[in-house]
TIMI-2910 file (N, C-alpha, C, CB; in pm, 1 decimal, decimal comma, always signed):
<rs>
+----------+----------+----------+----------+----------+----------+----------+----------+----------+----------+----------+----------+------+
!      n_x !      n_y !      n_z !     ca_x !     ca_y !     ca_z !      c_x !      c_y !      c_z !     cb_x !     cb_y !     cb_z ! resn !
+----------+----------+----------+----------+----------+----------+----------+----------+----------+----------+----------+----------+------+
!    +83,8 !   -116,9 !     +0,0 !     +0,0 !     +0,0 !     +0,0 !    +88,7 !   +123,8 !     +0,0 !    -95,5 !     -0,5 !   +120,9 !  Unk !
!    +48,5 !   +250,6 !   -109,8 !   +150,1 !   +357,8 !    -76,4 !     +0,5 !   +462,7 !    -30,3 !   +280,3 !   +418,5 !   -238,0 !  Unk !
!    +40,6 !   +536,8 !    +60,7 !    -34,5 !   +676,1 !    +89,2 !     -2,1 !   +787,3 !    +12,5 !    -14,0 !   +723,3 !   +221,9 !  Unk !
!    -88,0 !   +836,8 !    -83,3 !    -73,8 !   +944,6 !   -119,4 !   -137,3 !  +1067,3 !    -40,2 !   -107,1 !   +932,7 !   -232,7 !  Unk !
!    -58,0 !  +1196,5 !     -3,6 !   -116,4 !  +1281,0 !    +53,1 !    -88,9 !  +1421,1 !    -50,5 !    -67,3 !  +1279,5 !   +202,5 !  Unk !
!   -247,4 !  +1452,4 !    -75,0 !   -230,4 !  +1585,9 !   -155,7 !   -157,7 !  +1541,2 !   -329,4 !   -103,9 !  +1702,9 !    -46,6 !  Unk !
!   -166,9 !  +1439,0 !   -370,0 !   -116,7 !  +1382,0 !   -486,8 !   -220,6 !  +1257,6 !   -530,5 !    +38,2 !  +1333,4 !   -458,7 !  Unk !
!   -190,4 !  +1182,1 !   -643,9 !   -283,1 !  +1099,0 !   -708,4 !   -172,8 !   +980,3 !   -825,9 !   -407,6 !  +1221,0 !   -799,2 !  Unk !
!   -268,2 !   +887,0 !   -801,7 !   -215,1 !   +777,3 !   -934,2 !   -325,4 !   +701,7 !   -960,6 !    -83,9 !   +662,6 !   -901,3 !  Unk !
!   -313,9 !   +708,2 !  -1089,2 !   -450,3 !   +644,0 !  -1145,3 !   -413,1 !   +548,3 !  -1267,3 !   -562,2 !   +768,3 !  -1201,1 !  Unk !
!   -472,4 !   +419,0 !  -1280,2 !   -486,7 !   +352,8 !  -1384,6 !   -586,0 !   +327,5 !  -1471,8 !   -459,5 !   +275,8 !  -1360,5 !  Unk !
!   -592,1 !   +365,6 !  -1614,4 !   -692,8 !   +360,4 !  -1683,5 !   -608,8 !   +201,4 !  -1773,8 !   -734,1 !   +530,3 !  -1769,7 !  Unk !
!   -743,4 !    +96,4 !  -1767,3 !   -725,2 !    -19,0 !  -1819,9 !   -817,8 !    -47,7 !  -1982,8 !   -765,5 !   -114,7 !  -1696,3 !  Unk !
!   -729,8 !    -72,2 !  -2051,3 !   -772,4 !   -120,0 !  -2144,5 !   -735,3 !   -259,8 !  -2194,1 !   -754,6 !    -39,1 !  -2215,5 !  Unk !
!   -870,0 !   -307,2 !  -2125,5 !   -861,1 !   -473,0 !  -2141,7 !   -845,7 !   -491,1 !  -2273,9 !   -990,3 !   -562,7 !  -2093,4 !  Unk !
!   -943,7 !   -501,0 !  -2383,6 !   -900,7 !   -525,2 !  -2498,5 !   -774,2 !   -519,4 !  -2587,7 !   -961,2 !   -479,7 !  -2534,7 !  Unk !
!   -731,7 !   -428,5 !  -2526,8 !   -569,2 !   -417,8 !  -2561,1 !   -481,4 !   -458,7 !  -2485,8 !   -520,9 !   -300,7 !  -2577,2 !  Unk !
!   -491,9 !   -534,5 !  -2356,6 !   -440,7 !   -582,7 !  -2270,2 !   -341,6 !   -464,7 !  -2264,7 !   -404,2 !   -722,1 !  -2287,2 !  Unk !
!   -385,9 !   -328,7 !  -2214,7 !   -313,2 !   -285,8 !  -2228,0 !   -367,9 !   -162,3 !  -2070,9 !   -291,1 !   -265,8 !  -2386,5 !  Unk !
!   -262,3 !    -59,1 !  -2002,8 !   -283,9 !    +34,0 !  -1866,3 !   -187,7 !   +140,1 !  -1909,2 !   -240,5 !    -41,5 !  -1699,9 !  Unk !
!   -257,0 !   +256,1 !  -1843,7 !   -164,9 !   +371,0 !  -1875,9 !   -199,0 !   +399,0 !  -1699,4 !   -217,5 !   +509,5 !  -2027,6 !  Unk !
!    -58,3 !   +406,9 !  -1644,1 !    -51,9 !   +463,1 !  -1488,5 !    +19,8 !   +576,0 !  -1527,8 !    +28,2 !   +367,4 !  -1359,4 !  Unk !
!    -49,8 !   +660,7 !  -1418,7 !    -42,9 !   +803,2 !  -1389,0 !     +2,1 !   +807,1 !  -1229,5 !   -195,0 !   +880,6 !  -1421,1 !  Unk !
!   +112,6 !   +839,2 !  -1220,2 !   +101,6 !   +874,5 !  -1065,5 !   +208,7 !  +1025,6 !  -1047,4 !   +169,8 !   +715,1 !   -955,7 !  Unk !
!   +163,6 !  +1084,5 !   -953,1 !   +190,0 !  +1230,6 !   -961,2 !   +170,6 !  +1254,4 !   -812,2 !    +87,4 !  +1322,8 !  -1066,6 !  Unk !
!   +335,3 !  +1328,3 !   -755,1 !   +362,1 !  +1341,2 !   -629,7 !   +453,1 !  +1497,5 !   -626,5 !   +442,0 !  +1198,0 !   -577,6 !  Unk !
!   +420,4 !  +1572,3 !   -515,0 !   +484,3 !  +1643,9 !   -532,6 !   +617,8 !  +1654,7 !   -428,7 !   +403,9 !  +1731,0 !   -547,1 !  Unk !
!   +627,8 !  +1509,0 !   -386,8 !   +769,5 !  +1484,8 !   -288,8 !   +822,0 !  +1414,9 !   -408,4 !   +764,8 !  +1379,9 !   -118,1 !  Unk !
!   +952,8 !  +1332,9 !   -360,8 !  +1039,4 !  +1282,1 !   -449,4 !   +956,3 !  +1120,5 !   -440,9 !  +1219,4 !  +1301,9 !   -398,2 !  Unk !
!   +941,7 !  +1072,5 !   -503,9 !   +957,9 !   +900,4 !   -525,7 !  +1041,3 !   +805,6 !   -570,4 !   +889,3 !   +860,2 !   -588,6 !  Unk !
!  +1056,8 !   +699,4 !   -558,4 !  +1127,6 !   +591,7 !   -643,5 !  +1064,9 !   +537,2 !   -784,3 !  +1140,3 !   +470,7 !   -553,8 !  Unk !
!  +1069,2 !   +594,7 !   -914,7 !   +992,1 !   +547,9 !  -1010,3 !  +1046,0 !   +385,3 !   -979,4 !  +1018,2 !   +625,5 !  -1169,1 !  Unk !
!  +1136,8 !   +352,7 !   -975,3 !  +1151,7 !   +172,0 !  -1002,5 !  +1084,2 !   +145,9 !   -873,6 !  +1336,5 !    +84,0 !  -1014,4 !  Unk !
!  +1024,2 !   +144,8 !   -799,8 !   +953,6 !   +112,1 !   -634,0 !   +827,6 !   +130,7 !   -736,7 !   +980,0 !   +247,6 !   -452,6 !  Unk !
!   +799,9 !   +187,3 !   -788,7 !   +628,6 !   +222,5 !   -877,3 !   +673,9 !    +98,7 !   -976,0 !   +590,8 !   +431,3 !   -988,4 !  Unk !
!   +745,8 !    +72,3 !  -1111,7 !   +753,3 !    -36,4 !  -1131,0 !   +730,4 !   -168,4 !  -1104,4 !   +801,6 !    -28,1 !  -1136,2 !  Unk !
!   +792,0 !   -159,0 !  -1008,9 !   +859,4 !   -262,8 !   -876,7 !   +710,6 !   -348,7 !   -834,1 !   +937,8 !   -144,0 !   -700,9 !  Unk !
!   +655,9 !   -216,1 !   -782,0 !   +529,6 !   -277,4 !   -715,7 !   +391,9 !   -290,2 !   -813,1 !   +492,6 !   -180,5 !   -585,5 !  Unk !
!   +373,5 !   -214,8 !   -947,1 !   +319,3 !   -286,3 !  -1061,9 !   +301,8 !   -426,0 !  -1121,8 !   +366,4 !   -244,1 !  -1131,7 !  Unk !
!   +440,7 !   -452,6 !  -1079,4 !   +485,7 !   -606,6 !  -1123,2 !   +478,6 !   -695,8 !  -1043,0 !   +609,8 !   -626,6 !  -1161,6 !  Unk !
!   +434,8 !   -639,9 !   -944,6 !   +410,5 !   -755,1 !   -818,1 !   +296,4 !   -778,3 !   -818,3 !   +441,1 !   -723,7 !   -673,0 !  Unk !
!   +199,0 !   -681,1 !   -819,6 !     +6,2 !   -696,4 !   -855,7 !    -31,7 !   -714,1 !   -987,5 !    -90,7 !   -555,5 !   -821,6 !  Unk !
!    +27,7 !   -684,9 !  -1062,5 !    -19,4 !   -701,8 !  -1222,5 !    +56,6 !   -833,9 !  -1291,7 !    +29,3 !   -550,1 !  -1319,8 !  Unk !
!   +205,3 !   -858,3 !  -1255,1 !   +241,7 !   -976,1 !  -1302,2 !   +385,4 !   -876,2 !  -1435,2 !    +65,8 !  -1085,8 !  -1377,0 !  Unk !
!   +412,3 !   -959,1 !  -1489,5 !   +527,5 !   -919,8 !  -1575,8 !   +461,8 !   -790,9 !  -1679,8 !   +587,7 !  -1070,0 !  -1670,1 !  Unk !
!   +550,3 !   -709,3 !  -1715,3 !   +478,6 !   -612,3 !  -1828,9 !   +596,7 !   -520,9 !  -1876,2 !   +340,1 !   -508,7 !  -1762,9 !  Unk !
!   +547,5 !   -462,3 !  -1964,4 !   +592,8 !   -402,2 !  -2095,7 !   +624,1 !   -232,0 !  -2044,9 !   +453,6 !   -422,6 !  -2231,8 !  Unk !
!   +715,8 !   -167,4 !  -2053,4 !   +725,7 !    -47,9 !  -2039,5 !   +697,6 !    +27,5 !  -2204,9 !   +867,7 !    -28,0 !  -1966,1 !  Unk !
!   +604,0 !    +45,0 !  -2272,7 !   +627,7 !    +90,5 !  -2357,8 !   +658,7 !   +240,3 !  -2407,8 !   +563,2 !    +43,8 !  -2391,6 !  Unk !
!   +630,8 !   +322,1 !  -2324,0 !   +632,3 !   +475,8 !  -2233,1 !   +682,0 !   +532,1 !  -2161,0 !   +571,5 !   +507,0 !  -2176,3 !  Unk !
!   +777,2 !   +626,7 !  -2092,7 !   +777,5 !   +664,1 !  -1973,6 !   +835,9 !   +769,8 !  -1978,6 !   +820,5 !   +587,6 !  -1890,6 !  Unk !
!   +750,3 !   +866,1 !  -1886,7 !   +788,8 !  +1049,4 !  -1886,6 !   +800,7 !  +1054,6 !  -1737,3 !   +644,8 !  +1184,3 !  -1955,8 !  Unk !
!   +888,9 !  +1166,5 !  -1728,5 !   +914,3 !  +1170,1 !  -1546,7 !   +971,6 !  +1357,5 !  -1584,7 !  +1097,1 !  +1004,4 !  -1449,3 !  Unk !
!   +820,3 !  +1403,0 !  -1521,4 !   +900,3 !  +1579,9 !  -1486,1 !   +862,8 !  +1584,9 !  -1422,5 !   +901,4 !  +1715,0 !  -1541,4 !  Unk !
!   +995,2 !  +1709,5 !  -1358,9 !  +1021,8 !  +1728,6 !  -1220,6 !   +923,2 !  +1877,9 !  -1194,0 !  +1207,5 !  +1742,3 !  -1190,4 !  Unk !
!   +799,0 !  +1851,3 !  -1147,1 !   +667,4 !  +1896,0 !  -1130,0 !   +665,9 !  +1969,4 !   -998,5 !   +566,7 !  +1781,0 !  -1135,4 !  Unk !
!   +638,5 !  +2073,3 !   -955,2 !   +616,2 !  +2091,9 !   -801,8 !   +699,8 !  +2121,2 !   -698,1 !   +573,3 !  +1998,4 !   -758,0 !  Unk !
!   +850,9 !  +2138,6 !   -781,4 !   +951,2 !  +2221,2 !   -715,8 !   +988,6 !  +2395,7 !   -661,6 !  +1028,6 !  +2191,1 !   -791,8 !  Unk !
!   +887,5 !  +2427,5 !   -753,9 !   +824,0 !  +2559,8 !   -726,5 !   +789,1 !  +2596,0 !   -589,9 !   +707,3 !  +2570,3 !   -798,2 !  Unk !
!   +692,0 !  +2492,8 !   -565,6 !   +571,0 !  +2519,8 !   -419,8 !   +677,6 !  +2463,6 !   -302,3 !   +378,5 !  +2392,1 !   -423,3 !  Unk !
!   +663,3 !  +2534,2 !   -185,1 !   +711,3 !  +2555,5 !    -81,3 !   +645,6 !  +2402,9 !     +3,9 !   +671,2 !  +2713,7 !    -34,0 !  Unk !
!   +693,8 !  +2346,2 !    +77,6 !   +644,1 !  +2199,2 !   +124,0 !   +539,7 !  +2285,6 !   +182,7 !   +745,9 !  +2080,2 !   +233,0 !  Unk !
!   +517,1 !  +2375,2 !   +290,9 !   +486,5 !  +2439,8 !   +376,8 !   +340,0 !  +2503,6 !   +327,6 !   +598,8 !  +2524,2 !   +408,4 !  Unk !
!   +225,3 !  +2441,6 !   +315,3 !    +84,4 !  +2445,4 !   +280,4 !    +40,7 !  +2596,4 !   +347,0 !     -4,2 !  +2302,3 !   +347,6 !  Unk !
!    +41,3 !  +2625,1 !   +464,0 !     +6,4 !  +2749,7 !   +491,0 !   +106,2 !  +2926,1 !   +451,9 !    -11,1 !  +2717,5 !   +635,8 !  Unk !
!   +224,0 !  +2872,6 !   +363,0 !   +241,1 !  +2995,1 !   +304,5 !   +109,7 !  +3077,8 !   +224,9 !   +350,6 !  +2967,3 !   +212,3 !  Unk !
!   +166,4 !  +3207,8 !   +209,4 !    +63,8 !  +3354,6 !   +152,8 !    +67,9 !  +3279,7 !    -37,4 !   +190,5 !  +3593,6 !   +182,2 !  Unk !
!   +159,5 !  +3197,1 !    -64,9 !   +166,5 !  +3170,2 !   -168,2 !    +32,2 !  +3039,8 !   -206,2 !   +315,6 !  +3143,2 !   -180,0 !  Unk !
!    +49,1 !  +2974,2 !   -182,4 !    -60,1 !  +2854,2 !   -165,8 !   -164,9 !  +2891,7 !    -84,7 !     -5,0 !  +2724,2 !   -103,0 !  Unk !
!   -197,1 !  +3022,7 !     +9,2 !   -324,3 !  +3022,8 !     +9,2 !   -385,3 !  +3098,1 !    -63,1 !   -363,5 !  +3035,7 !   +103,9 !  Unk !
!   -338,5 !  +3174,4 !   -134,1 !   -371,1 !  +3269,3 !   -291,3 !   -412,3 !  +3161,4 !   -416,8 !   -198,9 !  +3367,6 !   -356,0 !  Unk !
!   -332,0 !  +3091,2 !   -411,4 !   -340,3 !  +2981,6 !   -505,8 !   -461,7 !  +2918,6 !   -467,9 !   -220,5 !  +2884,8 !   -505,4 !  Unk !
!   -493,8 !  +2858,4 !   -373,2 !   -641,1 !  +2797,9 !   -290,6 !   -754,5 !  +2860,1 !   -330,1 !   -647,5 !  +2818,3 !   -129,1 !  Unk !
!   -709,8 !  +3040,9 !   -246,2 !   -806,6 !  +3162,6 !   -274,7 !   -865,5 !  +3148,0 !   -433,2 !   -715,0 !  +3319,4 !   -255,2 !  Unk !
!   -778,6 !  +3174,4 !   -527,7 !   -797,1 !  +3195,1 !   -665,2 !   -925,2 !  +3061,0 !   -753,5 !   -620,4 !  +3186,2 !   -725,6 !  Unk !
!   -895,2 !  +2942,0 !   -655,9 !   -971,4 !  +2811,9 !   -758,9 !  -1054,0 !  +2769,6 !   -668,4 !   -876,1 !  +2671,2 !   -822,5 !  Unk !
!  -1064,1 !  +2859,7 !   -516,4 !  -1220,8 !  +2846,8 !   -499,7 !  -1393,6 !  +2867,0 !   -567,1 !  -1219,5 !  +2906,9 !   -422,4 !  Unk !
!  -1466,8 !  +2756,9 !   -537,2 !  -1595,4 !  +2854,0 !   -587,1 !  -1656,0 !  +2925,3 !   -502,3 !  -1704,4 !  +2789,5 !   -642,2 !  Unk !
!  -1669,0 !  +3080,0 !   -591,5 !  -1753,7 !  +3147,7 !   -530,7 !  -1896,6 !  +3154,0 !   -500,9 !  -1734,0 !  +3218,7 !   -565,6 !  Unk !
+----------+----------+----------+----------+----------+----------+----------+----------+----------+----------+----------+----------+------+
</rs>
């Protein structure tokens, strides 16, 4: 089991093509081969036919209650 906090990974399956596109998106550091790693342990052997890795979210301050991220919050609330 991994905990994501404030981040997401998602698999969209396409059986007919025996085929998955994983998405996972963190804004700490990860182990992409630990994401591999543990793919291949629940899914069984597979094919990398893809793989993009940017470095996303180095911008934002870890620190959630900066004036910066609560502007950012502020801004994509609904009013």
């Amino acid at each position: 089991m991994v905990i994501l906090y404030e981040s997401h990974a998602a698999i969209h399956i396409y059986a007919h093509r025996a085929a998955a596109f994983v998405d996972v998106f963190s804004c700490r550091d990860f182990a992409v081969a630990q994401v591999a790693d543990t793919l291949a342990e629940h899914f069984g052997d597979h094919q990398v036919v893809e793989q993009t890795f940017a470095d996303r979210g180095f911008h934002w301050s870890a620190d959630t209650s900066t004036d910066e991220m609560l502007e950012w919050i502020r801004e994509r609330s609904p009013r």
